[in-house]
C-alpha positions in Angstrom: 68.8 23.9 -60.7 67.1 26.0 -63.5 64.0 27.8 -61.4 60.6 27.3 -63.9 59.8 31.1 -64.0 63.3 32.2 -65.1 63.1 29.6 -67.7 59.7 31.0 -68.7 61.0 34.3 -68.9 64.1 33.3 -70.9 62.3 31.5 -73.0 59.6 34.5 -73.7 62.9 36.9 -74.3 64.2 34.1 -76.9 61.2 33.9 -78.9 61.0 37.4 -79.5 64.1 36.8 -81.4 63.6 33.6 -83.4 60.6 31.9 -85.2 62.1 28.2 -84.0 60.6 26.3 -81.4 62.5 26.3 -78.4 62.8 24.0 -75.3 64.3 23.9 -71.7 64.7 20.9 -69.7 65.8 20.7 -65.8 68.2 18.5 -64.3 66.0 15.8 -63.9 65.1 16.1 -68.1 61.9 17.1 -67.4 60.8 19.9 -69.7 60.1 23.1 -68.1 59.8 26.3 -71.0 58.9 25.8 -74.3 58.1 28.6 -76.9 55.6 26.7 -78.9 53.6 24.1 -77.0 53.2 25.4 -73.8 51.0 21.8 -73.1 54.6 19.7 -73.2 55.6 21.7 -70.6 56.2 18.7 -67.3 57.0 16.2 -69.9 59.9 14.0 -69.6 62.5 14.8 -72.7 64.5 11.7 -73.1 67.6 13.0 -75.1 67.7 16.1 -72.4 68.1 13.5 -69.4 70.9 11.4 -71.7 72.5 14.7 -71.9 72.9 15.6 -67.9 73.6 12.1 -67.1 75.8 11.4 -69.6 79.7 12.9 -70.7 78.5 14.3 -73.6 77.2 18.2 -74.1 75.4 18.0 -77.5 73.1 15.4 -79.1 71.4 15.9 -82.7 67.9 14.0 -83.3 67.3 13.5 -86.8 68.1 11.5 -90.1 71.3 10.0 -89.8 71.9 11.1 -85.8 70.7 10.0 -82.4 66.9 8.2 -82.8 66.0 7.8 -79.5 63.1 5.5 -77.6 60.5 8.2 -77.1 58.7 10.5 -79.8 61.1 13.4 -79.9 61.3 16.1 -83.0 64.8 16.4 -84.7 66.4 19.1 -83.7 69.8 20.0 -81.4 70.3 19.7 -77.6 72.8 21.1 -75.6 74.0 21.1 -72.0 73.6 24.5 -70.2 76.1 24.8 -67.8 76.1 27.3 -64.6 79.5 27.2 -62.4 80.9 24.5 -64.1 77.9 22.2 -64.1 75.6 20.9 -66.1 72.1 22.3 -64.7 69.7 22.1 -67.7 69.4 21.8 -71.3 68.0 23.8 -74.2 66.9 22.7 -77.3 66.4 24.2 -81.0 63.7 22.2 -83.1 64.5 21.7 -86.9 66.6 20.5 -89.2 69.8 20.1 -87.6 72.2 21.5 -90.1 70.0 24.7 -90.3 69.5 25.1 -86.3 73.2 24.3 -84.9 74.1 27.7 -84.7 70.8 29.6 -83.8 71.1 26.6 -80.8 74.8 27.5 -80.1 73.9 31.1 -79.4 70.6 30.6 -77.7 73.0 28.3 -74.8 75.2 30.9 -74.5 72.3 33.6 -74.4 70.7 31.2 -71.7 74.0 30.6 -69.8 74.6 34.4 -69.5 71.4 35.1 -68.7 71.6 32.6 -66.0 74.9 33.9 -64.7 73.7 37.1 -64.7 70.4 36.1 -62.7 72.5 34.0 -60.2 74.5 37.1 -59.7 71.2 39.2 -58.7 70.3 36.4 -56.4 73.4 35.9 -54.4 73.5 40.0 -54.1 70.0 40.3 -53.1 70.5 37.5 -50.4 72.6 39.8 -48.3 69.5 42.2 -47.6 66.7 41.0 -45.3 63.0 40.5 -46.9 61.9 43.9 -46.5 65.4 45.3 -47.9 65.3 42.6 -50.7 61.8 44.3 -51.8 62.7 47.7 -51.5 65.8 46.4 -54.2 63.7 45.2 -56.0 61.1 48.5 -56.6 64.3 50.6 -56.2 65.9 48.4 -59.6 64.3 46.2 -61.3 62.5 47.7 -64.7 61.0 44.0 -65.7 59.2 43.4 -62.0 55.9 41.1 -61.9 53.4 40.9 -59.6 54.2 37.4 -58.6 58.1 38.5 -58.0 57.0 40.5 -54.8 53.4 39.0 -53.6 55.5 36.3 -52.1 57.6 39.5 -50.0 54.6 41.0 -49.3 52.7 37.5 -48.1 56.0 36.7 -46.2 56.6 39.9 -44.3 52.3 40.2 -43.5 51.8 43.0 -45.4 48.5 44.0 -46.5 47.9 44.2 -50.0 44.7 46.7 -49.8 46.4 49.1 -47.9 47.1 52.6 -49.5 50.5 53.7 -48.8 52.5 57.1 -49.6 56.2 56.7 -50.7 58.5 59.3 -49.1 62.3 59.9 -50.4 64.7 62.1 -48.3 67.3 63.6 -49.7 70.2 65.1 -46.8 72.6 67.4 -48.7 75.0 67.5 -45.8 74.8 64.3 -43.9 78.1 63.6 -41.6 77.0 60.7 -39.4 75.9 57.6 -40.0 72.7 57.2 -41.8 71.8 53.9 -39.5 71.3 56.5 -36.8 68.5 57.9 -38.7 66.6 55.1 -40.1 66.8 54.1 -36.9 64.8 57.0 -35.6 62.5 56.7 -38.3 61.7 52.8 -37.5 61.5 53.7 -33.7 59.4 56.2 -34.4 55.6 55.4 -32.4 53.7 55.9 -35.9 55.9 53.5 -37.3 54.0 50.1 -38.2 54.7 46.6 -39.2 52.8 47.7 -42.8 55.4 50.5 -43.7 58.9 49.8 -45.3 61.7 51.6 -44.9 65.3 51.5 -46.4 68.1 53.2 -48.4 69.3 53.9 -51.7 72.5 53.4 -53.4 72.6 57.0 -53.4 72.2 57.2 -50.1 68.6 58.6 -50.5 66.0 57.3 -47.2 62.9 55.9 -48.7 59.5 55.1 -46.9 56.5 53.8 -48.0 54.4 54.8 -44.9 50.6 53.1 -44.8 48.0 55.5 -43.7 45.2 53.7 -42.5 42.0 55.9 -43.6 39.1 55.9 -45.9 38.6 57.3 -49.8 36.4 59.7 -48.5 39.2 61.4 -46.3 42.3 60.5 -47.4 43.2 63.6 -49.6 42.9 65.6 -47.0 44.5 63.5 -43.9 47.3 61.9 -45.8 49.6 65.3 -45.6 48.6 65.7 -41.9 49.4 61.8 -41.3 52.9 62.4 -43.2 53.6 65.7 -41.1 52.9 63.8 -37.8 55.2 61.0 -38.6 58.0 63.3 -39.8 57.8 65.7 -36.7 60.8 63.9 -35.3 62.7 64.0 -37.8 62.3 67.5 -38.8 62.8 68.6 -35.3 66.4 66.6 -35.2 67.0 68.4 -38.5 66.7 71.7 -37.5 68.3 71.2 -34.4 71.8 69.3 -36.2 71.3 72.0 -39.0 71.0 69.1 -41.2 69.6 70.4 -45.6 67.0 68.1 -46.4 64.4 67.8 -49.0 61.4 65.5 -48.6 59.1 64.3 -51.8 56.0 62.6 -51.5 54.9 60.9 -54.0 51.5 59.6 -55.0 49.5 57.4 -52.8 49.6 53.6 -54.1 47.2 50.6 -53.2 48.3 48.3 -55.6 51.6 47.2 -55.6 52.6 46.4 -58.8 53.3 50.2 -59.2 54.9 50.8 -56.2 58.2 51.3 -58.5 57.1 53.7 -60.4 55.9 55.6 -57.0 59.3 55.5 -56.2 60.7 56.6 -59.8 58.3 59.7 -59.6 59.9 60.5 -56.0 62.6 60.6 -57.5 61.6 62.8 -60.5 61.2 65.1 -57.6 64.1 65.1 -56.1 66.0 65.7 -59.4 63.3 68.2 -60.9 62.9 70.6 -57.7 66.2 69.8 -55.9 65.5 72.2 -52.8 65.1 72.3 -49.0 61.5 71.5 -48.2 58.4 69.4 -48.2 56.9 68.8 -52.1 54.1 66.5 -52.7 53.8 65.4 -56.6 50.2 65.9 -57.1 51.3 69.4 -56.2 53.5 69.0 -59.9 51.4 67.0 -61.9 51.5 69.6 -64.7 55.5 69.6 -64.8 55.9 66.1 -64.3 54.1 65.7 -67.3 55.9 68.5 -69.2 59.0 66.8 -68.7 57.3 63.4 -70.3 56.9 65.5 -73.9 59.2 64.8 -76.5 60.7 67.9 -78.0 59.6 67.3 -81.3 56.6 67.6 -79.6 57.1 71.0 -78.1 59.1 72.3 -81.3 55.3 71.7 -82.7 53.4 73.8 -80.2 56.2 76.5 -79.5 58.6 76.9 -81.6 57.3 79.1 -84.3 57.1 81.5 -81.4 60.2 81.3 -79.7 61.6 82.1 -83.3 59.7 84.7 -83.9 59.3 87.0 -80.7 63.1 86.8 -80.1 65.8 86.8 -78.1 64.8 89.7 -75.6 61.0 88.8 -75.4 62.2 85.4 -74.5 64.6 86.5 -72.1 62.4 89.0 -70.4 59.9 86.1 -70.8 61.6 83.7 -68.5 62.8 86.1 -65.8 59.6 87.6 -65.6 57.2 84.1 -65.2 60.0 81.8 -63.4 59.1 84.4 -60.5 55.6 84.6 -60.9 55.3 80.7 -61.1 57.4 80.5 -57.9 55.0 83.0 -56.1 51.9 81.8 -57.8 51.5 84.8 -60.1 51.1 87.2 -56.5 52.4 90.4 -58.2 53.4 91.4 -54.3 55.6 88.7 -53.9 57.1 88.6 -56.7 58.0 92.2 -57.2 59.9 92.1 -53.6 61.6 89.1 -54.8 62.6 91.2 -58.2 63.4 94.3 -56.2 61.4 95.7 -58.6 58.4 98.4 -58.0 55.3 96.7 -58.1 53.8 98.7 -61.5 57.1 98.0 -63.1 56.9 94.3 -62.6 53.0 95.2 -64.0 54.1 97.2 -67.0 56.8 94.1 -68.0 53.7 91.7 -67.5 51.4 94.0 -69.8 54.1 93.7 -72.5 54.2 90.2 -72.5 50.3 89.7 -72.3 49.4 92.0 -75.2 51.8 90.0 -77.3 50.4 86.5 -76.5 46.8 87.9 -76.0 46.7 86.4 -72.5 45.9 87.5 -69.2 47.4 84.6 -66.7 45.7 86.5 -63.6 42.3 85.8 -64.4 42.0 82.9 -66.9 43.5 79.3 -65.8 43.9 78.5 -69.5 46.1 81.1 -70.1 48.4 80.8 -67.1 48.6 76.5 -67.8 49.9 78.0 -71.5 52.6 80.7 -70.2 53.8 77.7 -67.7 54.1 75.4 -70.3 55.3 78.2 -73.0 58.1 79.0 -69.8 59.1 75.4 -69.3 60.2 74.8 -73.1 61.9 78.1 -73.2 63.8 77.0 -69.9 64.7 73.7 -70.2 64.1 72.6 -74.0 
């Protein structure tokens, strides 16, 4: 049986594609998508029904071809089959001759589509409803809100409450990963409102609920994070296991919960170290990463060109280590082995070319990050 959202959605794909007025019918021949005339939709289609009952796969209405007892527009019907049997049918309003082969290839869109849908749904029945929607923010691009409201209803998870997505990354896991989520969901600060699961990359992902008001959640939610983790970190350490934790941003509706994971995962692949990050921490090079390089060309590129090869060079060994030390000129000298007034006198260089001082105006230092990020990486 043909499920009436997939049809809808099949049906909104297909009309992106063709101007002709497009119909699906159940099992039963009762219309269920339509591209033009959404008001048909629950009305019984005659020809369709002739079509699952009987041995043929194809009728034509129209001059000179089937005329049958109800009101229905010429046009082309054809059987949509799914494992071998009939399940549905799709029809292609017009003249006949003209619409035989946009119908031909719309059933065998549909019927692949369909396949390919059945496929997803026999996989996703292995995992339990909490795994099935973790799969489903972990990969599905084309998510609505209706597609996990019914996981969310089903597993009595509230909707209002504000939840921080977590991905841990262990470089150098050698025992089963079962014996760890299973730490984390024993854990005593583990509720029936978080979720927790894996990755196909092996990745541990939790979105944890913190239960707490606007007015203090900024600054509990790293402490409530910290406490649940404490377990885990200390079985870390003590199995000398690498790990890198990201937090993303905290989410309270759920129809971006995906895209809380995608940016935890940005993380993982931007920073790639042992340690604790939080992304509101890396706004700023998140969004660095989102511009285009035309984009960048267009802001830095005139510079790059002209200052050269060694500015550039000194350029990005100088400011990788005072963005990593947030521009302390202590720290970043012992991390240069470099005297402290020779790490200054490099820095002078640099500041009297760009006429910018990044250790007393913000402005400046966002520019010399940014300038450093397309000279590193674009």
């Amino acid at each position: 049986m043909i499920d009436n959202l997939l049809a809808n959605r099949l049906i909104d794909k297909i009309s992106q594609s063709t101007e002709y007025n497009v119909n699906i019918m159940d099992e039963s021949g009762i219309l269920i998508a339509n591209s033009k005339s959404k008001e048909r939709i629950g009305m019984f289609h005659e020809v369709a029904y002739n079509i699952i009952k009987g041995d043929k796969d194809i009728l034509v209405v129209g001059a000179g071809y089937e005329n049958p007892r109800l009101g229905v527009e010429e046009g082309v019907n054809m059987a949509i089959y799914v494992n071998k049997r009939k399940a549905g049918v799709v029809g292609v309003t017009g003249n006949p001759q003209e619409v035989m082969p946009i119908a031909k290839m719309i059933k065998l869109s549909v019927e692949i589509m369909l396949e390919y849908e059945m496929f997803k749904y026999e996989n996703i029945k292995k995992y339990n409803l909490s795994e099935q929607l973790l799969h489903i923010i972990f990969y599905n691009n084309d998510f609505k809100r209706e597609d996990i409201e019914e996981y969310i209803q089903a597993l009595q998870l509230s909707k209002q409450l504000a939840r921080v997505p977590i991905l841990i990354k262990i470089k150098n896991l050698t025992e089963n990963i079962d014996n760890i989520l299973n730490m984390l969901r024993n854990n005593e600060l583990y509720t029936q409102q978080d979720l927790l699961g894996i990755t196909k990359e092996g990745f541990i992902f939790i979105f944890k609920g913190i239960d707490c008001t606007i007015d203090n959640m900024m600054q509990d939610y790293k402490f409530i994070i910290d406490q649940y983790l404490e377990s885990f970190l200390c079985y870390a350490k003590s199995n000398n296991l690498r790990c890198g934790i990201y937090v993303g941003p905290i989410q309270d509706d759920i129809l971006y919960y995906r895209q809380a994971y995608l940016l935890c995962d940005w993380m993982q692949k931007y920073i790639d170290k042992e340690g604790r990050f939080y992304f509101y921490d890396y706004i700023v090079k998140y969004l660095e990463t989102m511009v285009s390089l035309p984009e960048f060309h267009a802001v830095f590129l005139m510079l790059k060109k002209e200052l050269g090869e060694k500015f550039v060079d000194n350029y990005i060994e100088i400011v990788e280590i005072l963005i990593s030390t947030d521009y302390n000129l202590e720290k970043a000298s012992k991390i240069m082995h470099l005297h402290k007034n020779t790490l200054v006198y490099r820095l002078n260089k640099i500041r009297e070319i760009l006429n910018m001082n990044p250790l007393v105006c913000n402005a400046d230092r966002q520019f010399m990050d940014c300038f450093y990020f397309y000279l590193k990486y674009k």
